[in-house]
N, C-alpha and C positions, 0 to 999 in steps of 0.2 A: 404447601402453599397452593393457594386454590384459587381460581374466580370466584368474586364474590356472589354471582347468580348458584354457584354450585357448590356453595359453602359444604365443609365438611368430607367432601373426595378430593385429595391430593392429585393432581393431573398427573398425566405421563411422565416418566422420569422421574418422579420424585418420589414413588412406593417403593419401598424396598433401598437397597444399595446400587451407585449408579456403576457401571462399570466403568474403566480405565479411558475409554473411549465417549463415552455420553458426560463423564467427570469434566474432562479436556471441552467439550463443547458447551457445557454449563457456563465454566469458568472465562471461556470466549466469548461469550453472550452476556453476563456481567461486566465483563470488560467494556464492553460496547456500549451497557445502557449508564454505566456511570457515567464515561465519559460524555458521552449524550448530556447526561442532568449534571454532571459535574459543574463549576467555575470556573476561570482561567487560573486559579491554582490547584485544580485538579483534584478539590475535594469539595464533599457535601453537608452545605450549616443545614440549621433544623428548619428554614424556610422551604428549602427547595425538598429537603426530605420531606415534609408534609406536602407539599404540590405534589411529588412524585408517588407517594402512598393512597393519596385521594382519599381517605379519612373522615368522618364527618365528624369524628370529635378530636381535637388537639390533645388530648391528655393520650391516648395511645403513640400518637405520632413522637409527643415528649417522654414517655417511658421506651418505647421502643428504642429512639436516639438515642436516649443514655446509659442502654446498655449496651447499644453497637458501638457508642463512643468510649472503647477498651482505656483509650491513653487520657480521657476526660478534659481534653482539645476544645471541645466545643463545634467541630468537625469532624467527617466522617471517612477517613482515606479507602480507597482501594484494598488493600490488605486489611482492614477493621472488617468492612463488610464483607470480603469472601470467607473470614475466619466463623461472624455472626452467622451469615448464611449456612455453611458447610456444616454448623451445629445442629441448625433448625432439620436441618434435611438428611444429613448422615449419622444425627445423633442418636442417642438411644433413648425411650420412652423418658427415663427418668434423666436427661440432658436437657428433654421440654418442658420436663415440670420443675424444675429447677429454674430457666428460664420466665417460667409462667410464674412463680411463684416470687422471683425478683421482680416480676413485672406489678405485682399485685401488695407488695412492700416497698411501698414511697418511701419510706426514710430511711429504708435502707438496713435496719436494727435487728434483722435475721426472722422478725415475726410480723405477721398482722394483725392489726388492731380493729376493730368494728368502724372507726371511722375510716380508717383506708378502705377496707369493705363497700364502706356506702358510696366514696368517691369512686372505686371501681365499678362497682352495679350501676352509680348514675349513667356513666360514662357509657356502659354496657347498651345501658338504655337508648340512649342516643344512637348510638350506631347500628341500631335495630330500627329505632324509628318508630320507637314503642316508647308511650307518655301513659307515666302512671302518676298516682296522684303522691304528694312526700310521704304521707301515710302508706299505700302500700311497699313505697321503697323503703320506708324501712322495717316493714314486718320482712319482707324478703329479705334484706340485711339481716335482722335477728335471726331467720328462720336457718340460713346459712351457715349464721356465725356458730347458732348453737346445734348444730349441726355436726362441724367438722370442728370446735374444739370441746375436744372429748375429756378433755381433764377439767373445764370451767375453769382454768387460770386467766381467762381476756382475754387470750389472742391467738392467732392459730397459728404453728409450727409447720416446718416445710413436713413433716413426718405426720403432721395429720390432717396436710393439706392430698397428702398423697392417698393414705388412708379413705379418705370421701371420695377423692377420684376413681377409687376400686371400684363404689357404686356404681359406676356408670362404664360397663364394657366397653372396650375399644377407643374412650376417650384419651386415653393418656399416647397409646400408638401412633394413632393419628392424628395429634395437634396440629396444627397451622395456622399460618397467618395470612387470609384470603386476601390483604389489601398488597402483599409485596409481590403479586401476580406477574406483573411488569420486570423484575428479573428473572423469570422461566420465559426460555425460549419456545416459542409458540408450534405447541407441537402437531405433528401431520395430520392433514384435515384427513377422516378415513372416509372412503367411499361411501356416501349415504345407503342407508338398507332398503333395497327395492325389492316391494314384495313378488315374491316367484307366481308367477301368472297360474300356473298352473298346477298350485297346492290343494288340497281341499279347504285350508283355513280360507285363501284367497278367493275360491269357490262358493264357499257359504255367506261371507258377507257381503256378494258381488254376484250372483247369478242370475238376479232379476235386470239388475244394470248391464251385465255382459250381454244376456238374451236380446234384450231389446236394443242396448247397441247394434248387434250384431243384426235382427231385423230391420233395421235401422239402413245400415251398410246397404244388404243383399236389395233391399227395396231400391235405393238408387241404381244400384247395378241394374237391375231390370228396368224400372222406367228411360234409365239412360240410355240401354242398350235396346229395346224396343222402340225411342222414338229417331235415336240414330238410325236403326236399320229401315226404319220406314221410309226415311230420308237420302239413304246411300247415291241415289240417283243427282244426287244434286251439289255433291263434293262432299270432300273432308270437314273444311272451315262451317259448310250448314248444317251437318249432321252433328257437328259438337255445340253448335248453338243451341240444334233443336234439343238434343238430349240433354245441354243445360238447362233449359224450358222445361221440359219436363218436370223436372228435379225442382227446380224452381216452384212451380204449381202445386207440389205437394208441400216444400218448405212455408214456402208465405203463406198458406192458408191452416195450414196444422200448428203453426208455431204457438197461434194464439190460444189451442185448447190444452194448451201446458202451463197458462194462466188462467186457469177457468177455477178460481178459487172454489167457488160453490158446489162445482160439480166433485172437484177432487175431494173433500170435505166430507160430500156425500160416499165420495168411492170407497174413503178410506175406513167408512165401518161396513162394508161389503168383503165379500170372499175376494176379492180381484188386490184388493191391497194386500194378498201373501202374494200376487204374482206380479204385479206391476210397481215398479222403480217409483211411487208415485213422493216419497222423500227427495227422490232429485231431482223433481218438476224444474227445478231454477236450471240446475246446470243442463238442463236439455233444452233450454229453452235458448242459454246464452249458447248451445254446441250447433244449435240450428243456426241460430243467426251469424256467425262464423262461418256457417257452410254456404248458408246463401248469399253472403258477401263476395265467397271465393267465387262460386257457382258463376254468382251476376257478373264477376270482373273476367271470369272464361269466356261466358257468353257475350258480351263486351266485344272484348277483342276478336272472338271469331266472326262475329258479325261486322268491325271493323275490318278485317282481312276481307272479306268476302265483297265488302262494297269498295274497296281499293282495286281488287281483279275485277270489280264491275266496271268503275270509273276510266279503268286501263282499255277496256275492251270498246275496240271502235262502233260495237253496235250499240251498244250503251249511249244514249241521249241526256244523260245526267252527269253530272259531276260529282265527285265525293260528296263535299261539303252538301249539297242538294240529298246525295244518298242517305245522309248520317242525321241533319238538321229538321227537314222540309218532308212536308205532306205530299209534295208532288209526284213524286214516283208510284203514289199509291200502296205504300209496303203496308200491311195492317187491315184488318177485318173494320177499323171505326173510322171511316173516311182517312185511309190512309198513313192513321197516326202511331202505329207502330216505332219509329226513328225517332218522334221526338219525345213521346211519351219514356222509351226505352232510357233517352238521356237524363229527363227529368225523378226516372227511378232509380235511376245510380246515383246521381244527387243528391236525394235526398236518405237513400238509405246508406251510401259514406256519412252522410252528417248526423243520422242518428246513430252510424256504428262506431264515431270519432266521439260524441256526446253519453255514452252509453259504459264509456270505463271505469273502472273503481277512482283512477284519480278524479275523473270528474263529481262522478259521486260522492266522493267519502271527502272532498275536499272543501265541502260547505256551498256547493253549486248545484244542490238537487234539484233545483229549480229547471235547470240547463237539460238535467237528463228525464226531468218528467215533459216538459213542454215539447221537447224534439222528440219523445217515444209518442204524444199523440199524433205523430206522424203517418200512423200507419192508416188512419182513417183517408188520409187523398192517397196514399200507396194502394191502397184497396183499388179505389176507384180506375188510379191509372194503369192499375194492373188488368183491370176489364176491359178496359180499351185496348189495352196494350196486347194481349193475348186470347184470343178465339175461345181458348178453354178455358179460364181462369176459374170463370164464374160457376164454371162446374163442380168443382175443386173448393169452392167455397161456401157453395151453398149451406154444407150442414153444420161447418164450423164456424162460419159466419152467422148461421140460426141460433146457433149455441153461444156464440159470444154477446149477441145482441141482446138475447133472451135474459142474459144473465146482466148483463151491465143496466135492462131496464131493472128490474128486479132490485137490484144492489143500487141502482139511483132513484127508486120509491122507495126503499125500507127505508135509506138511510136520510133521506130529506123529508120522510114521510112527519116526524117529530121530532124538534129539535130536543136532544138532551141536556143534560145541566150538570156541571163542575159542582158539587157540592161544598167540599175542601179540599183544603189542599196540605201536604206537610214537604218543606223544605227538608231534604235530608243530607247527612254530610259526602262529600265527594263531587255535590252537583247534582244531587237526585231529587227528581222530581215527583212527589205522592201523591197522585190525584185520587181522588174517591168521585165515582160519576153516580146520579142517580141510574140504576140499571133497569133499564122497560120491561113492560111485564112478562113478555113473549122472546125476551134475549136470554136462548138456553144453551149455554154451553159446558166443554168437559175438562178437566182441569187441564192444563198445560194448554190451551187455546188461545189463540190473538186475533184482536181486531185491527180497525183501520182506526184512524183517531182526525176528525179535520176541526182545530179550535177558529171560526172565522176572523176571531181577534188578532191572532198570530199571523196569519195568513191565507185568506178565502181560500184560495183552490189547493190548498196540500193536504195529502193525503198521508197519514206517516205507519207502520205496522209498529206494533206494540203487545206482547205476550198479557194477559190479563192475569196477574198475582193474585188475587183472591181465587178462595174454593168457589165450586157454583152452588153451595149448598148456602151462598152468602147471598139472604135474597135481596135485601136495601141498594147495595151499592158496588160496583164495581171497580177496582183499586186495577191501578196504572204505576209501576213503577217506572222513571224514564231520566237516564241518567245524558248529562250536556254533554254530548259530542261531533254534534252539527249543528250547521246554524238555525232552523228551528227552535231543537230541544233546547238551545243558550238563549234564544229569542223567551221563551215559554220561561225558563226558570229566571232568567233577570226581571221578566213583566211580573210576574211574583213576591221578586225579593224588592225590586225597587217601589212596586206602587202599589196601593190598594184593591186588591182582585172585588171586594164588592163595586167598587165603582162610586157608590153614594157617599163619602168617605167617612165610614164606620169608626163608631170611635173604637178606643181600646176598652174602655169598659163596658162599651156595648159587646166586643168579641167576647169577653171574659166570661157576660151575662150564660151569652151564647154557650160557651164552652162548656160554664157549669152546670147548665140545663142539659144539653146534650149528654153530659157523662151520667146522668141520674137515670136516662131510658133504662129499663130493663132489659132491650133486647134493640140491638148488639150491646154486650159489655164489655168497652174498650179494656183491656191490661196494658198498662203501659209500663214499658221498662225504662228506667234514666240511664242516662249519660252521663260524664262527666264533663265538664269543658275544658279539659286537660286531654283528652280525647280517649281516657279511661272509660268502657265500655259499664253500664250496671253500676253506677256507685253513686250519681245524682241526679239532681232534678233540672238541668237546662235544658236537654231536648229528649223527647220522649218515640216513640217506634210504639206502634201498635198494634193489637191482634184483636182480632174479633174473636170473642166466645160463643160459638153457637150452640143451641139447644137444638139435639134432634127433638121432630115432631112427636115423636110417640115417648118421649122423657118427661116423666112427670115432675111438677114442682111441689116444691115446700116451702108454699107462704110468698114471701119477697125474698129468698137469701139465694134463690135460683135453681137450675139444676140441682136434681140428684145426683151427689159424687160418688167414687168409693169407698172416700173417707170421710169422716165427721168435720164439720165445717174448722176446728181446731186443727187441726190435721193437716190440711189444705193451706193455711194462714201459714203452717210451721215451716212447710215443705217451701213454699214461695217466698217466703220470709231467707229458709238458707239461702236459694237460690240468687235472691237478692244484694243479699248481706247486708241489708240497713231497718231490717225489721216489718218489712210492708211495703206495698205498692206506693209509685210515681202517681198520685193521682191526677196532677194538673201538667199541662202539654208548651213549651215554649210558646207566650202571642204570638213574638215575630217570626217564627218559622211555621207555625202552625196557623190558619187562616181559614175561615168562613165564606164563603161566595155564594155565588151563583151565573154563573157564565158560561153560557152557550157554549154548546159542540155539537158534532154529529159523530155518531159510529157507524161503522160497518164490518158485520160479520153477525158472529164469530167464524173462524175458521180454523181447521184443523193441524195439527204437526206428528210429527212423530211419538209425543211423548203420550199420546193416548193408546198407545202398548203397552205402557206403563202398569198397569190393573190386571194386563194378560199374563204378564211376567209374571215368574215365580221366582227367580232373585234378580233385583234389581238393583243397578247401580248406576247412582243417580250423581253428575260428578258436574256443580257449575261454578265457573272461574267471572269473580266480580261481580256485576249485574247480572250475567248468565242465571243466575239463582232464581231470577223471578220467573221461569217456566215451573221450576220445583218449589217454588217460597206456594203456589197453586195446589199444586200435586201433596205434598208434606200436610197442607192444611186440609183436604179433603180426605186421604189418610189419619186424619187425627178423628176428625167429624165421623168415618164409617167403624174405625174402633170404639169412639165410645156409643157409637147407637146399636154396638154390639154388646155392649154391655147392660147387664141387669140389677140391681141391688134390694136386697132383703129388705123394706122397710123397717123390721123388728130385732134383725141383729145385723144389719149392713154387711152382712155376707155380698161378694159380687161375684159375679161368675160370666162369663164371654157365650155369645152361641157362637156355633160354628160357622165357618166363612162358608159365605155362599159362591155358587163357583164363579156363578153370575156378574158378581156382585167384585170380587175380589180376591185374586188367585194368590198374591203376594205372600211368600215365606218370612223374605226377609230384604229389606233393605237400605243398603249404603249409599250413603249418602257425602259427597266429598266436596266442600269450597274451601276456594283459593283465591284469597286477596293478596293483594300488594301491600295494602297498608291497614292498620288496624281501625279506622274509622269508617272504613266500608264493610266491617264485620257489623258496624250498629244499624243498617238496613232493616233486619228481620231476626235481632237478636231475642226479640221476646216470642215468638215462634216457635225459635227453636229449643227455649229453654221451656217453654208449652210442651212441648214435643217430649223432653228430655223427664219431664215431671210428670208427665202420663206413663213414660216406661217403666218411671220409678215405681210403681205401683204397681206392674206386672211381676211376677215372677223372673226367674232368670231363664228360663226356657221358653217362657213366651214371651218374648223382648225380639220382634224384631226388627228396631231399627236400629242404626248404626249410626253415629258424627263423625267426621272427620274433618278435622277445621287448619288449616295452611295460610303462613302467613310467610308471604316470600322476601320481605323486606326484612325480614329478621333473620341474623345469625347464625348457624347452626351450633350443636354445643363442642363440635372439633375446633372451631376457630378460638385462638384464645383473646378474644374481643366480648368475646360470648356465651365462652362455657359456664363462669361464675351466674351470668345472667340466667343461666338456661337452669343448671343444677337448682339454683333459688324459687325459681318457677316453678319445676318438678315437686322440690318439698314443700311448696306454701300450696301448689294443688292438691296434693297427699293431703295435706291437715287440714286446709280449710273446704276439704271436696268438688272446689272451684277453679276456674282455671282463671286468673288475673286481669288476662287479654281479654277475653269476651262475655267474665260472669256465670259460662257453660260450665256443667261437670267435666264437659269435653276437654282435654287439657290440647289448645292451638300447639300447633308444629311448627317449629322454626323451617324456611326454605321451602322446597318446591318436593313433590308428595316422589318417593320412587315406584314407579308406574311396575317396575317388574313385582317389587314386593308385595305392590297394595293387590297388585292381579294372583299373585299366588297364593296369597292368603285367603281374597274372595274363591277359586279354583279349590283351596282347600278345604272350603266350609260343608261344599257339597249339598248346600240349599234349595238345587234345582237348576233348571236350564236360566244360564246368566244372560242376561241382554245391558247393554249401557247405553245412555244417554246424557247427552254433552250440549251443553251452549257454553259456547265462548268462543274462542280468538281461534280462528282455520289454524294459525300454525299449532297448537295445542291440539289440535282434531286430528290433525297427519299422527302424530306420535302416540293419541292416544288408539287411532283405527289401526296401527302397524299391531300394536299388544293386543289387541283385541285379537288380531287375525293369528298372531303367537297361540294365546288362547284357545282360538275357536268360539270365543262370545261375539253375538250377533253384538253391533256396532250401529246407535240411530244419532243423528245430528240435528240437531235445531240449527234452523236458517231463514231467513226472509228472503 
């Protein structure tokens, strides 16, 4: 028995046999959660047993209960259940399938029939959270049934149910049933694994970040202690002020050139991006602003202490309040303003450091923490009154901040751009295609700024740009609703007309079919189903741009030169498909024509343009994470085929060689993970782009890899899921496809195991591995701990 996040490993205590001692504390922990869910007569009907299993389809909850219900009561006693249980967990392989196998025989007549089958598999379906269309549920049902009955008498026998289970190592061992989680007692949280500071894995992917921390450090230490020492003549309480001043002057004015988008951009294709941390520009920036917060509230108070022993001392002609408040005392280099400026800059930099947290940002109040960060423009100011040296301190990073925010507010107001379309995509994704300016040149895995004046004049939001740059028309924006913005941006879409003039629908339609006829770009569009079956119809369609490198000759109208004979191409897209030919028309209502103002700004650089330097790379995004690589994958497709040559006279093809320049890449993995299967249709025709160009290569020159995760589904140990899983297995075998996404790639039920998938890439031996990740911090902690296991260099995408 498992959590259902971790379908398929039995937790603690329940591998193997419990001993004598762990047995006694099972059974006392059962004891406790019946009585919990039990009634006042002390047993469990099939209500409260479905509340307490959490289920999403009732047919397991009612096959489960009637086999736990031994005396067939219609309730569930204390002694029924620990009999049921102590089966499930002390049984032997073939006690579970036996088990499984009554579960999966409704009426009970010692065999199963094709129709119990499909009512199993539906079911199956359901608690996956995977919608296929009746047609494929019941080629799976067939593909099963005749499968595993081996005689073709109609139905399948416990003996050749057991038989198909052989198939699949370790499935029958390890059975379980993830949803009965709630009677295992919750076992001991172990010490989370904290990487040893001082290993060389923790060295390698951390040496540029340790170095500079660490000059970081020693630098305060020194200005502290040199302007304390200068000051020793004048107490305790003034010399920690002044040495917070110090400290201070170099914070407030450095802090801003760890947001110098343009510069770092530039750094980052120089030699200085092997030495410099310039990946964790953010967290240096938020590590500063925490320092000089504490700094400011040191220096605060020592200078509070110091005008209290002033205020005390009978020579003193002022009082506190006059000390701390008022220009009078003349404390300060700008007519005495020192005291109140001093109060007025802890004011306001508590309220940008109280408006500056992840709750306020992520909580749909970006507004709150952009308007209080342009704070720091009168913080400048009163900071040069406030301090004799400030201006010193500032001059050059203040040159450089200015220089660059003019710049970045001429390019990007300089012409306003334009929303071309737009495609509604499922989960709340937003697909803009913008017209791209002639002079906006960037490198895959790149983002810009995005400001729509309709949504909101003054916000500015980041956004990785999905397209290749080899894509010269239009710039594609994937932006999925998870602030108030991007829910702003996708409802004004879904609700009202983005042309504005209110275009009919068969003016769109016109539009559509004139658009799809250009030669260049050639949308492919892959269907959908509206059952949320991925590749099987025509409601909403995903698209990819075919580009023609420049030096690709053509033939005629039918387009690039392939590898294959134009039949060839038709046959191979056609498999992939399954319905004989492309989706050529795109849903009206989610797909849309415009033209509606915006500005950008950028591009600007990330991480993942190491990507090209690598020689294996492993490319791994959870969700929308994907659109830095959905960039990268299609630019990679684009420098393969313009490596390519074909015979005109006997369509011979042949590769040149990678140039080193150009692209160092061996081989690369590639790994997403969705939650549900309708966010696998983002950029499903991409990657079966992808998948049918390798088909084509040989098997030694293939190098890229799919790995496709779908976490909402099952594993094939639980027995909710194995029939589903095993059906999957043989309908990908024979039909070459995998159900879920349409891919060769056959989708993985649950969540990927990070040691295996890492020893596998360590075993391939490809080259020096580097990975790169977008998605969710906590996924980024577990996958940088393996990495550091490893010794694979570790890069992270972040805004």
């Amino acid at each position: 028995m498992s959590v259902p996040g971790d379908a398929g490993l039995p937790p603690e205590g329940c591998r193997g046999i419990m001993s004598a001692e762990e047995d006694a504390k099972w059974l006392q922990w059962v004891t406790h959660q019946f009585e919990t869910i039990a009634g006042e007569d002390g047993e469990i009907n099939l209500q409260e047993f479905k509340r307490a299993l959490n289920v999403k389809e009732s047919f397991f909850a009612e096959r489960f209960f009637a086999l736990f219900d031994l005396d067939g009561s219609g309730t569930i006693t204390l002694q029924e259940l620990q009999e049921a249980l102590t089966l499930l967990i002390h049984g032997s392989p073939t006690d579970k399938l036996k088990f499984l196998f009554q579960v999966y025989d409704i009426d009970g007549n010692g065999c199963i029939d094709v129709d119990e089958l499909r009512t199993v598999l539906q079911s199956c379906l359901h608690e996956s959270a995977i919608s296929l269309p009746q047609e494929k549920l019941d080629q799976l049902t067939l593909v099963l049934f005749e499968a595993a009955d081996k005689d073709c008498s109609g139905t399948i026998t416990f003996d050749e149910l057991r038989d198909e289970l052989q198939c699949f190592p370790g499935v029958m061992e390890n059975l379980t049933i993830s949803a009965v989680h709630w009677l295992m007692p919750p076992a001991a949280q172990p010490g989370r694994h904290r990487p040893r500071l001082l290993t060389s894995a923790y060295w390698h992917n951390h040496r540029s970040h340790l170095l500079c921390l660490a000059t970081y450090v020693g630098l305060h230490v020194l200005l502290f202690a040199l302007a304390a020492s200068a000051h020793r003549a004048f107490g305790t309480s003034i010399m920690v002020a002044k040495g917070c001043g110090q400290c201070l002057n170099f914070d407030c004015s450095f802090i801003v050139v760890l947001m110098l988008r343009r510069c770092l951009t530039w750094l980052r294709a120089t030699w200085l991006a092997q030495v410099l941390p310039l990946d964790q520009n953010i967290q240096f920036h938020q590590l500063m602003g925490y320092v000089a917060v504490g700094l400011s509230l040191v220096h605060t108070v020592a200078h509070v202490v110091n005008f209290a022993l002033q205020a005390q001392s009978e020579a003193s002609p002022f009082q506190f309040w006059e000390l701390l408040l008022t220009t009078r005392p003349g404390i300060g280099w700008v007519h005495g303003s020192a005291s109140p400026t001093g109060v007025a800059l802890l004011l306001l930099l508590l309220v940008q450091f109280a408006c500056s947290s992840s709750c306020v940002r992520r909580s749909g109040h970006f507004e709150v923490f952009y308007w209080t960060h342009l704070s720091y423009l009168p913080m400048w100011l009163l900071l040069i009154l406030h301090g004799p040296n400030f201006w010193k301190w500032l001059l050059i990073p203040g040159t450089l901040f200015f220089i660059e925010k003019t710049i970045g507010l001429a390019v990007s107001r300089m012409e306003a751009q334009c929303i071309v379309e737009v495609n509604l995509l499922p989960s709340k994704v937003t697909h803009l295609l913008i017209k791209r300016p002639p002079l906006f040149h960037y490198r895959p895995g790149d983002y810009l700024y995005l400001n729509i004046p309709s949504i909101a004049h003054y916000e500015w939001h980041p956004f990785t740009i999905s397209s290749a740059p080899e894509q010269k028309d239009t710039i594609w924006l994937h932006i999925r609703s998870q602030g108030q913005w991007t829910n702003r941006l996708y409802e004004s879409f879904k609700k009202s007309d983005p042309m504005g003039d209110g275009c009919k629908s068969l003016s769109r339609s016109l539009k559509m079919r004139r658009s799809q006829r250009k030669a260049q770009p050639q949308p492919i569009c892959f269907g959908v189903s509206a059952q949320g079956a991925v590749a099987s119809n025509k409601d909403i369609a995903v698209e990819l741009t075919s580009y023609r490198p420049e030096e690709a000759p053509w033939q005629g109208d039918e387009g690039p030169v392939s590898t294959g004979t134009k039949d060839e191409t038709q046959a191979q897209w056609e498999a992939a498909t399954g319905d004989g030919g492309l989706v050529s028309e795109v849903s009206s209502e989610n797909h849309q024509f415009c033209n509606i103002k915006c500005y950008i700004d950028g591009p600007y650089g990330t991480p993942t343009r190491r990507i090209f330097a690598s020689e294996h790379a492993v490319l791994i995004g959870a969700g929308i994470g994907i659109t830095p690589f959905a960039s990268i994958l299609q630019s990679i497709l684009y420098r393969h085929q313009k490596r390519k040559h074909v015979c005109p006279s006997c369509q011979h093809s042949w590769l040149e060689s990678i140039q080193v320049d150009d692209m160092k890449l061996h081989k690369v993995d590639f790994i997403w993970i969705n939650r549900d299967q309708r966010s696998f249709e983002w950029f499903v025709s991409l990657l079966t782009k992808l998948e049918m160009d390798q088909a084509k290569e040989p098997q030694e020159g293939r190098f890229l890899e799919l790995h496709m995760y779908m976490t909402s589904a099952l594993g094939k140990n639980d027995m909710k899921a194995i029939g589903l899983q095993m059906a999957l297995d043989l309908l990908a075998k024979k039909e070459k496809k995998d159900s879920i996404t349409g891919l060769q790639t056959r989708t993985q039920p649950g969540r990927p195991d990070w040691n295996k998938v890492f020893q596998k890439v360590a075993a391939e031996k490809k080259g020096k591995v580097q990975v790169f990740f977008c998605g969710s911090p906590a996924l980024a902690k577990v996958l940088k701990g393996h990495c550091e296991q490893f010794s694979f260099k570790f890069f992270q995408e972040n805004f």
